[in-house]
Each structure stands twice: as structure tokens, then as C-alpha cells.
C-alpha positions as CSV (number, residue, x, y, z in Angstrom):
1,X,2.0,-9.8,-15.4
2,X,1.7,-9.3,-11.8
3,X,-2.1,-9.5,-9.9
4,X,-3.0,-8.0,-6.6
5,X,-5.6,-8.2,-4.3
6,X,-6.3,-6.2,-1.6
7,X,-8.4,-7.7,1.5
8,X,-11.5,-6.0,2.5
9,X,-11.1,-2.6,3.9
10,X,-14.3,-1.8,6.5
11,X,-15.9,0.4,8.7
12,X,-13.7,2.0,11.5
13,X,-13.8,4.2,14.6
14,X,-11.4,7.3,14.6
15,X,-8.5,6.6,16.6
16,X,-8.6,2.3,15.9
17,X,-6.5,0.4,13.3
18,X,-6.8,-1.6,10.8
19,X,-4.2,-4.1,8.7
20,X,-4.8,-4.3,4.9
21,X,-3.0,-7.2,2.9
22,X,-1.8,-7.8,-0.8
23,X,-1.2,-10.7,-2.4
24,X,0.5,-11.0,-5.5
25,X,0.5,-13.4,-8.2
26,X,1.9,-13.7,-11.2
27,X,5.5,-12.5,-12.1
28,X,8.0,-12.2,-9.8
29,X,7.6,-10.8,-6.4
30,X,10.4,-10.3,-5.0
31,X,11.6,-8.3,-7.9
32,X,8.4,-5.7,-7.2
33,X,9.1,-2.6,-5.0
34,X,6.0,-2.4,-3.3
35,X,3.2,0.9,-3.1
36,X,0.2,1.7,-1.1
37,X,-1.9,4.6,-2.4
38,X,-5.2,6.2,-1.4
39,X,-7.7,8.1,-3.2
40,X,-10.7,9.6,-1.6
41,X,-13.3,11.3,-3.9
42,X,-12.7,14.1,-6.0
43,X,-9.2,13.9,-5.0
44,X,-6.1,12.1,-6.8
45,X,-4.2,9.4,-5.9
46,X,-1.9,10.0,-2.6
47,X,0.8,8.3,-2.3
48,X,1.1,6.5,1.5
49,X,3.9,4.6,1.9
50,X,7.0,2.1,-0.4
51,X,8.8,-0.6,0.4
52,X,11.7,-2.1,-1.5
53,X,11.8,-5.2,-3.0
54,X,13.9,-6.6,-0.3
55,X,12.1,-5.0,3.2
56,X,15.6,-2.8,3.2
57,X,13.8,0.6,2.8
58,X,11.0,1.8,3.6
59,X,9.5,5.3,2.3
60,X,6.3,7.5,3.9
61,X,5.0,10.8,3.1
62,X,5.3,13.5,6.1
63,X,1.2,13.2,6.8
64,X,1.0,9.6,7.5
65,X,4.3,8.8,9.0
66,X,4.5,7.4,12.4
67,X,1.0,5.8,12.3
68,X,1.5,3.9,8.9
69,X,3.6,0.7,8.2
70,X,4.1,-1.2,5.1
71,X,5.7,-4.8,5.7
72,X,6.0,-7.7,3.3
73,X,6.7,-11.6,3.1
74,X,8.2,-12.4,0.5
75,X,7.6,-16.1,0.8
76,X,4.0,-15.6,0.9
77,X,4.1,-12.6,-2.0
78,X,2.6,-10.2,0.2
79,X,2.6,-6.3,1.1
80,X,0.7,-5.3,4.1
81,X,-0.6,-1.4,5.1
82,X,-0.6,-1.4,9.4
83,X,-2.8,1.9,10.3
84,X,-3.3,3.5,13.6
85,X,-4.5,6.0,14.5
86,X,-7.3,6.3,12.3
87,X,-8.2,9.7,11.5
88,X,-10.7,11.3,10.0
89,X,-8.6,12.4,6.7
90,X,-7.8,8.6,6.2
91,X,-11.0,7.1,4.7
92,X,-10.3,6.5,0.6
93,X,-10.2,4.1,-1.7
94,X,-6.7,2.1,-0.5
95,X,-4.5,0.3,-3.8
96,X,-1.6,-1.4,-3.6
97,X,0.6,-1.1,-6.3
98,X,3.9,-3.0,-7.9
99,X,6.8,-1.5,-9.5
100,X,8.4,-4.3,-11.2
101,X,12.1,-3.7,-11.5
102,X,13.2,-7.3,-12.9
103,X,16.3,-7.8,-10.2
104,X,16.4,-6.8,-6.1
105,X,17.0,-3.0,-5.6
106,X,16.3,-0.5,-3.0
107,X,15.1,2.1,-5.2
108,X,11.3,3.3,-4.3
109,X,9.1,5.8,-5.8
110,X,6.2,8.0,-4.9
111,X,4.8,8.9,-7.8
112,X,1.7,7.3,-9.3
113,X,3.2,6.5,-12.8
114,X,6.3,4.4,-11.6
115,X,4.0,1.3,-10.8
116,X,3.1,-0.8,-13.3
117,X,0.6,-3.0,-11.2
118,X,-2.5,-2.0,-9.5
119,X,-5.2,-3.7,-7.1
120,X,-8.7,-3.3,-7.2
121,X,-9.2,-1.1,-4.7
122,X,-10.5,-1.3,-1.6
123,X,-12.7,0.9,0.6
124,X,-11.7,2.3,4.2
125,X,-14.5,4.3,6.2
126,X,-14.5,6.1,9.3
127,X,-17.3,6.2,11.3
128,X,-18.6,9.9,12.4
């Protein structure tokens, strides 16, 4: 069993940044390809950006990419989600999220139902 825990999202101005972090525990970390997903209401879960379980690959979607980064430390069993640029189509509900493979790869996946672990959830708002 793996457990993850976002840090607190906040209360942002268009156009500024914002790091979120995940730590993991349980299980093994380094074995976990790595998601970040967002879900604002009455939407479904969008999928943001992958890592492997190495830092070799990383994957983003076509409407975040160039202002979203997903880095990890291994030794300290944790995924981060670097945003700039905030716009107004990013405020959601951000997860992280562990596919646990049981051995290093660099396979990643988009898709909601390939991770097995999920945070809490935490809430990113932009300010009008």
C-alpha cells in the first residue's frame, strides 16, 4: 500500500506559479510511475502530466505542456507539479497519483484507471 499527500494548494493570481509536492509512504517508491491529475467541478478527471519511475520520461498532455513540470526525488519519495503560467482554466481539485509497477520501467500512462494510488486532493484557485 502506497500513501500520498499532496501539500496545500492556495489562492493564485493568473499568470503566477505555484509548486505542489507528494510524498509517498508506504510500498515502494521508486517502483511507482508517478501521475498528477486535476478535476474541476462537474468535469472528470484530466490527466496533467507522468513521470517514470526513474525521472527518464516524462509525459504531458498538448494543453498544459510547456508551463507544467513533474520532477521527483527519489530519496525523499516525492513527486512535485511546477506550474506557470497560471491560467484561468487551471483551478481544480489537483491528485497525485501512483502506478505501482513492482520493478523500474519507463512505461507511463494517462489514463485515470492505470494508477492504483490516489492523494487526497488538493484545491488550486485563481483569483478573478
Amino acid at each position: 500500500q502506497v500513501q500520498l499527500v499532496e501539500s496545500r494548494g492556495g489562492l493564485l493570481q493568473a499568470g503566477g506559479s505555484l509548486i505542489l509536492s507528494c510524498e509517498a509512504s508506504g510500498g515502494t517508491f521508486a517502483w511507482c510511475a508517478m501521475g498528477w491529475f486535476r478535476q474541476a467541478p462537474g468535469q472528470e478527471r484530466e490527466f496533467v502530466s507522468a513521470i517514470s519511475t526513474t525521472g527518464a520520461r516524462t509525459y504531458y498532455p498538448y494543453s498544459v505542456k510547456g508551463r507544467l513540470t513533474i520532477p521527483r526525488d527519489n530519496a525523499k519519495k516525492s513527486v512535485y507539479l511546477q506550474m506557470n503560467s497560471l491560467e484561468h482554466e487551471d483551478p481544480a481539485v489537483y491528485y497525485c497519483a501512483a502506478d505501482d509497477f513492482g520493478y523500474e520501467t519507463d512505461l507511463i500512462y494517462s489514463a485515470v484507471n492505470k494508477y492504483d494510488y490516489w492523494g487526497q486532493g488538493t484545491q488550486v484557485t485563481i483569483s478573478s
